[in-house]
Residue, then its C-alpha position, 0 to 999 in steps of 0.5 A: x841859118x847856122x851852116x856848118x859846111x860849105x862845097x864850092x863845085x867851079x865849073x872851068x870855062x863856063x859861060x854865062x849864056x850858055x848855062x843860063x840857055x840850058x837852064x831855061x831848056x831844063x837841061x841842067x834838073x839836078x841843079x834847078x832842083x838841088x841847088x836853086x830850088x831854093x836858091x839864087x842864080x846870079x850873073x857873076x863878072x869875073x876878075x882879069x886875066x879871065x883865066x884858070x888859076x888866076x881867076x880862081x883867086x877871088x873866090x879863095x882869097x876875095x881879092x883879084x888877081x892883081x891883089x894877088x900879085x899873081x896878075x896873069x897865067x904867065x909873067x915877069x918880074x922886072x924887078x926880080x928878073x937876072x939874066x943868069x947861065x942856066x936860068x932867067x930867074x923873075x919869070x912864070x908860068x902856070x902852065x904845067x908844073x909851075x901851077x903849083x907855085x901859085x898858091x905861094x906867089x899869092x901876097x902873104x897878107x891875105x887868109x884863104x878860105x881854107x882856114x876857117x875851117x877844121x877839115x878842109x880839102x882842094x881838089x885838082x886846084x892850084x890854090x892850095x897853100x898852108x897857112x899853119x893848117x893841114x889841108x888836104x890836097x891831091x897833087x900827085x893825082x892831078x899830075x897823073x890825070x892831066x897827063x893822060x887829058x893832055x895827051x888823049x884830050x879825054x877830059x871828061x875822065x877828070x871831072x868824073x874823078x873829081x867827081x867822085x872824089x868830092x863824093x868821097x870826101x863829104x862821107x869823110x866829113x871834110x867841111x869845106x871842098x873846093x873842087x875843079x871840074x876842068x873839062x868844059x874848059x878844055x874841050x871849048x879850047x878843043x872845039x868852041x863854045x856851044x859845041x855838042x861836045x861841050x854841050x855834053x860835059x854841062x849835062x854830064x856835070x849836072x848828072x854829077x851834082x845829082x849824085x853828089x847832092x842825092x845822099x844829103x838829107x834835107x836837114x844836111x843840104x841847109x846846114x851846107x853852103x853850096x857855091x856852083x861857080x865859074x871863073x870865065x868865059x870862053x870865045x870862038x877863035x878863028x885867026x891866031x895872031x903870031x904876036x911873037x913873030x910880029x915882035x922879030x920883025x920889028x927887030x926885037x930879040x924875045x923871050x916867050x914861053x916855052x922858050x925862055x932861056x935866051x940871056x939877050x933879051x929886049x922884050x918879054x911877051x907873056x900871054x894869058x888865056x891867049x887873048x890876052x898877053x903882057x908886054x915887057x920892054x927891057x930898055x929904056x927900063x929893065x929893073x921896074x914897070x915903066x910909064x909910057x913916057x919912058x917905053x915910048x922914047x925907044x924907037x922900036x918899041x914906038x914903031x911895035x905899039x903903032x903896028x899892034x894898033x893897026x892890026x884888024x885882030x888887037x882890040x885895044x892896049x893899056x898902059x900907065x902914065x904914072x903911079x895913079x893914071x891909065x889909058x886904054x887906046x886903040x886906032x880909033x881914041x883912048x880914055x885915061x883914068x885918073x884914080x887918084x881920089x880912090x872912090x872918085x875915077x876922072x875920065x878924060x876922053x878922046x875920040x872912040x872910047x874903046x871901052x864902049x862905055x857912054x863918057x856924059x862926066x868927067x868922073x864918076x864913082x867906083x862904086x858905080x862903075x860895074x853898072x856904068x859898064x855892064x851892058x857894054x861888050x866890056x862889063x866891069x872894065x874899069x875895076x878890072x884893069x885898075x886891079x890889073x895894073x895894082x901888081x907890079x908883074x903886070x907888063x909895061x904894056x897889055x895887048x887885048x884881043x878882039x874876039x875871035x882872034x888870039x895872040x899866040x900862033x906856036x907851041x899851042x898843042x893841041x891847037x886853040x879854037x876857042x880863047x878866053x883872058x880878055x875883057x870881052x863879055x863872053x869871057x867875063x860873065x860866068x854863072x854863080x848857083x847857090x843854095x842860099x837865097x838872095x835878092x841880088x841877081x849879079x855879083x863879081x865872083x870876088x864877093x863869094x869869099x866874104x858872102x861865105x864868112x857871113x854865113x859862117x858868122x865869120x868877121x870880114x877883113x878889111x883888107x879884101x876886094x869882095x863885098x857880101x852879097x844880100 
C-alpha cells in the first residue's frame, strides 16, 4: 500500500493496562473502530529514562535516549561542567523553558522523522529541530498554554488544543503530525493511575480521535499512516524519599534543580520522571564519568551509596566498572554485564539478581534479551541500561526507586502522587495503535521510526536502534 501521509497522536503518561482494560470494556470506540479495525494493538516497552521528552526520542529519531546523548529530563556534563560567577555551565533541565534545548542536544548525526517529508508540523513537542527543512512548530503557544495548566491544573484544556489543532492542519495538508497530548500525564501526577479522573481524559481522547479520523474518506485513512503512542507509564506514590537531604547529612554540599548556582559543589543529584535520579560525585573525578573503582575510593560517597542500599524505598542502583561493564546492585545481590562482544552479554551473578530475571547461562544474546526479560517487573532491562549508560551525561551513579516511592521531596509544585522514569513495568510497558496490520503483537517504541520509513518506501539507516516491525 502506497501511503503518503503519517499522523503520530502520543498519548503522554499512558499505561499499557489501563489502555488495554478500557479497550476490553469498548471505552475507547472511535480507536477500535478508526484505527485497529483494521489494524494492530501492540504492547510497546519504552526506552529509560521513561520520561516525557526523552522518551519521545525513539520515535523521532529511532534511536534511545542514551543515543541521543540526552540520557534524562535533568543532567551533568562533566566534561563540559565550570563552575563560572553568574552560572554553572554543563548542566540542564527540560523542565520549563530549557525543554526547547532538546531538540538541539540531540547528537547531530541522527535524521528526524521530519525530513522525509514536504510539510511536516510538531505540535506541543520539544523535538523539533531543523535539519535544512521548514517545520512548523507552535512554541509560542505551548508556552502560553502550559502556563496557564501549570497554574490551574486544568490540563484537559491542552489536549483539547492540541486537538483542535491537528484537526486543522490535516485540512492544511500538512503530511506528517507529530502531536503531544500531555494530560493523562499530568493529571496521574495529579492523583494516580486509574483515577476517574484520568480515567476520563482517555474517554475524552478517544472522542478526539472520532473527530479527527471522522472527515477522512476511506481511501484518505489508507493512504495515512497512523501511529496512536505512548512514551510511559505512570506508578502511585506514596513516600517522597528527601535524596537531596540524604546527601547533606552525609556531609555532601549539592547542586539540584531549581537550585543550581552554588559554585562549591561535591555532588550533583538530577532526577528524572522523579523514580528515577543521576548521581555525579565531583571528586575523586570531576572532568568525565568515573567507574566505580574510583568513586568508591571517597569515603563519603562509600558511606552515601551504602546508605542508599539500606533505604526500604531504593530499588536498586547502577554504576560502570569500565568502558564495557555494568552492575546493577542492591542489599540483597548484583549482576554485572559485560558487553564487550556487542551481540553476546556475560553475566555474572551474585546472590538476588535485582533484575528478577532467571540467570541458568553465563551469557546470552542481545537479541534475546526483551524476551529474557519481559515477564519480569523490569521488561527490557538489560537493553535499556546498556543504552542508558552509552551517553556520557549518564551520572557516575543511577538510583531507582521502587514502586510507590520516589526521589524528590521539595520544589515539586503541585505535589507528585504518581511517578514514572524508572524500569518498573508500570512505567515501561506503554500502548502502540496503528492502522496498519501486523503479525507482531509487542515491540519497543524505538522500532516505530524504521516501521515508517518502510512503509513510506524509505531506505533505513544503519546507524538507528529500532528494528522494522512485520
Amino acid at each position: 500500500m502506497d501511503y503518503n501521509k503519517c499522523v503520530i497522536l502520543l498519548f503522554d503518561g499512558a499505561r499499557f493496562d489501563v489502555f488495554d482494560n478500557l479497550l476490553k470494556a469498548d471505552k475507547l470506540p472511535n480507536i477500535k473502530r478508526y484505527i485497529l479495525s483494521k489494524g494492530t494493538f501492540l504492547k510497546g516497552y519504552s526506552s529509560l529514562p521513561t520520561t516525557t521528552g526523552p522518551a519521545h526520542i525513539p520515535f523521532i529519531y529511532g534511536i534511545y535516549p542514551g543515543k541521543a546523548n540526552v540520557p534524562g529530563i535533568r543532567w551533568l556534563d562533566k566534561t563540559t561542567a565550570k563552575r563560572n560567577i553568574m552560572v554553572n555551565s554543563g548542566i540542564r533541565s527540560y523542565v520549563g523553558p530549557g525543554c526547547f534545548s532538546m531538540g538541539t542536544d540531540v547528537a547531530k548525526n541522527y535524521i528526524p522523522l521530519y525530513n522525509y517529508f514536504s510539510k511536516p508540523i510538531n505540535i506541543f513537542s520539544s523535538l523539533d529541530r531543523k535539519h535544512n527543512i521548514r517545520i512548523k512548530t507552535n512554541k509560542l503557544q505551548k508556552i502560553l498554554y502550559y502556563i496557564f495548566a501549570h497554574y490551574t491544573n486544568k490540563w484537559e484544556v491542552v489536549d483539547y488544543c492540541t486537538a483542535q489543532s491537528v484537526k486543522r492542519y490535516i485540512k492544511q495538508s500538512y503530511d506528517f503530525i507529530f502531536s503531544l497530548f500531555p494530560a493523562i500525564d499530568e493529571i496521574t501526577h495529579l492523583y494516580y493511575p486509574v483515577h476517574e479522573n484520568v480515567l476520563r481524559q482517555y474517554s475524552k481522547l478517544d472522542e478526539f480521535v472520532g473527530e479527527i479520523f471522522n472527515s477522512f474518506s476511506d481511501k484518505e485513512l489508507r493512504k495515512t499512516l497512523v501511529f496512536i503512542v505512548s512514551d510511559h507509564g505512570l506508578s502511585k506514590t506514596h513516600t517522597h524519599i528527601p535524596l537531596v537531604n540524604l546527601s547533606k547529612e552525609e556531609g555532601f554540599s549539592p547542586i539540584f534543580y531549581p537550585k543550581i548556582l552554588s559554585r562549591k559543589y561535591d555532588i550533583a543529584i538530577m532526577e528524572s520522571g522523579n523514580a528515577m535520579a543521576f548521581i555525579y560525585f565531583m571528586e575523586p573525578v570531576n572532568n568525565r564519568p568515573a567507574l566505580y573503582k574510583e568513586f568508591n575510593t571517597v569515603d563519603k560517597n562509600k558511606k552515601f551509596i551504602n546508605r542508599l542500599l539500606s533505604h526500604d524505598g531504593i530499588d536498586f542502583i547502577a554504576y560502570r566498572i569500565d568502558n564495557s561493564s555494568l552492575v546493577v546492585r542492591n542489599k540483597h545481590g548484583e549482576i554485572i554485564f559485560n558487553f564487550k562482544k556487542n551481540e553476546r552479554i556475560k553475566l555474572i551473578n551474585s546472590g538476588d539478581n535485582p533484575l528478577e530475571f532467571k540467570v541458568d547461562k553465563d551469557t546470552i544474546l542481545l537479541n534475546e534479551s526483551l524476551n529474557f526479560t519481559m515477564n519480569t517487573n523490569y521488561p527490557d532491562s538489560i537493553v535499556q541500561l546498556r543504552q542508558l549508560f552509552n551517553s556520557n551525561r549518564t551520572g557516575d551513579l543511577v538510583i531507582f526507586a521502587k514502586d510507590g516511592f520516589d526521589l524528590r521531596e521539595r520544589y515539586e509544585w503541585p505535589e507528585h502522587r504518581s511517578s514514572h522514569g524508572s524500569l518498573l513495568k508500570s512505567h515501561m510497558e506503554v500502548p502502540i495503535c496503528t492502522n496498519i496490520k501486523l503479525k507482531s503483537t509487542s515491540c519497543r517504541t524505538v522500532d516505530i521510526f524504521p516501521t515508517i520509513l518502510y512503509k513510506l518506501g524509505y531506505n533505513i539507516s544503519s546507524n538507528i536502534d529500532g528494528k522494522v516491525i512485520h
